[in-house]
C-alpha positions in Angstrom: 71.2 138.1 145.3 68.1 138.3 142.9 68.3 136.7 140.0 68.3 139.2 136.7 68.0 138.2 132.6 68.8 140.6 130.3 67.9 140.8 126.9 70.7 142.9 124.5 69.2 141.8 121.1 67.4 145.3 120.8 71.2 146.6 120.4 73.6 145.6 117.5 77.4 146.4 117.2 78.9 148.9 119.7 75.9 149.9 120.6 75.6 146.3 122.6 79.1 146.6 123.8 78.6 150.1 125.2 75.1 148.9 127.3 76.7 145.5 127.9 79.6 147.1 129.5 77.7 150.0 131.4 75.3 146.5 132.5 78.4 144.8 134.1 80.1 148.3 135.4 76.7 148.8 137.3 76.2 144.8 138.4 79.6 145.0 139.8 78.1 147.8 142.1 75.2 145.8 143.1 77.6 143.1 144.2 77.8 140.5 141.2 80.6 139.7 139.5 82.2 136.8 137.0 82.8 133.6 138.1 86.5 133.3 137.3 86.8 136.9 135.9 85.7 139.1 138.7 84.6 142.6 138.4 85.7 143.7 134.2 83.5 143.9 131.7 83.5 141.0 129.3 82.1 139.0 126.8 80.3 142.7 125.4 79.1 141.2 122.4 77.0 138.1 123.9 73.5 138.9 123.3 72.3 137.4 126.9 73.3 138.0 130.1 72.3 135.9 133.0 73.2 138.0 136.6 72.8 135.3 139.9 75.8 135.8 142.5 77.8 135.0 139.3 77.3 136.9 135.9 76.9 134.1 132.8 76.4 135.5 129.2 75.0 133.7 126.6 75.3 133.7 122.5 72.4 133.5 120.0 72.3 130.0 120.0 71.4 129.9 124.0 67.9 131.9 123.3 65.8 129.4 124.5 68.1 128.4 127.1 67.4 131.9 128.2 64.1 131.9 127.7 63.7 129.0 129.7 66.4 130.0 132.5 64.7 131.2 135.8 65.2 134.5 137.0 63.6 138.4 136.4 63.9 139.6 132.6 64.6 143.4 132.9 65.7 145.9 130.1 69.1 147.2 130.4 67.6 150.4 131.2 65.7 149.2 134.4 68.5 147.4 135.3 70.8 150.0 135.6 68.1 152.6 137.1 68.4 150.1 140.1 70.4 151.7 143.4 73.5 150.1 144.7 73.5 148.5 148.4 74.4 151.7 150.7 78.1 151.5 152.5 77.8 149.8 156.3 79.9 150.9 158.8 81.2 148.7 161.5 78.5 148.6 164.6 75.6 149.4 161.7 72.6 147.2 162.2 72.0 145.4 159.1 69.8 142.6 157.7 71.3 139.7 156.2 70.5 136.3 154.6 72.3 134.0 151.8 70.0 132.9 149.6 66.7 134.5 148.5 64.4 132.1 149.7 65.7 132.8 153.7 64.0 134.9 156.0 66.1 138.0 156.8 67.6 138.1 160.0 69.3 141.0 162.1 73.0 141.4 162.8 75.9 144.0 163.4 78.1 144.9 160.6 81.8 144.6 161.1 83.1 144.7 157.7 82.9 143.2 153.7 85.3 141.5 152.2 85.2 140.6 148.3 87.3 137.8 148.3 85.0 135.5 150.4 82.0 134.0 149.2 80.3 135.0 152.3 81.2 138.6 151.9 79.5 140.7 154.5 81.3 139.5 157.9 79.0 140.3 161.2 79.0 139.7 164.7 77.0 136.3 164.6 78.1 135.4 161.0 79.3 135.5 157.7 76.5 136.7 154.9 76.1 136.6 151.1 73.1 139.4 151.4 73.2 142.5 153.6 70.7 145.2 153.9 70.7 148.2 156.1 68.4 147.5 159.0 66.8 150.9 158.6 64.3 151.3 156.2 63.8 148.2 155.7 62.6 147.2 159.0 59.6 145.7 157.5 61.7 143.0 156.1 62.5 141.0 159.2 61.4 137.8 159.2 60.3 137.4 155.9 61.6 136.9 152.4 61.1 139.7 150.6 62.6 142.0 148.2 63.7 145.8 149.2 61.7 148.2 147.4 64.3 149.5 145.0 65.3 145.6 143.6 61.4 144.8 142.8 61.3 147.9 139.8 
């Protein structure tokens, strides 16, 4: 999964909780989630958030840890302008990789499930990434980014 930063200083008070939370509600979508938390908003009030398969937040005193931390900065408001992963269907023909630095490769769908690191189960494998095939034919072989995760 891409790797996000987001920067909720701009926001103070409920303000930050209402965009941190409508962050997380929205990353959940994309397919990231707490490492021993899962998929509910938490930690609102953290200044930072750091999204990689796992979501970390961080306080004030991690800015330049932030800073320095690799990984896309993106406003809140990009962020959550970004579309969710469609629904497969078993038989679809989909693109998957794990990491971002793989080529994609083609596979059937049979069906995701959450509780598995390697989420998206297909016919030759189990995937952490899965793309539908069309539309994105373009991407096969190589490692790039669909168009709607490079705003």
């Amino acid at each position: 999964m891409k790797e996000f930063k987001i920067d909720l200083t701009n926001f103070e008070g409920k303000v930050r909780e209402a965009v941190s939370e409508a962050v997380q509600v929205h990353a959940f979508k994309l397919g990231y989630e707490w490492l021993s938390i899962g998929k509910e908003p938490f930690y609102k009030k953290s200044p930072y958030l750091f999204l990689a398969d796992k979501i970390t937040h961080f306080g004030t005193e991690d800015e330049t840890f932030f800073e320095a931390h690799s990984g896309e900065e993106i406003s809140a408001e990009d962020f959550l302008g970004l579309n969710p992963k469609e629904s497969f269907k078993p038989f679809d023909h989909v693109l998957v990789r794990d990491f971002d630095e793989e080529e994609w490769v083609i596979d059937i769908f049979s069906h995701r499930d959450d509780n598995l690191a390697y989420r998206y189960q297909c016919l030759k494998s189990f995937w952490h990434q899965c793309l539908p095939y069309e539309g994105n034919e373009h991407l096969l072989g190589t490692t790039g980014e669909p168009e709607w995760i490079k705003k």
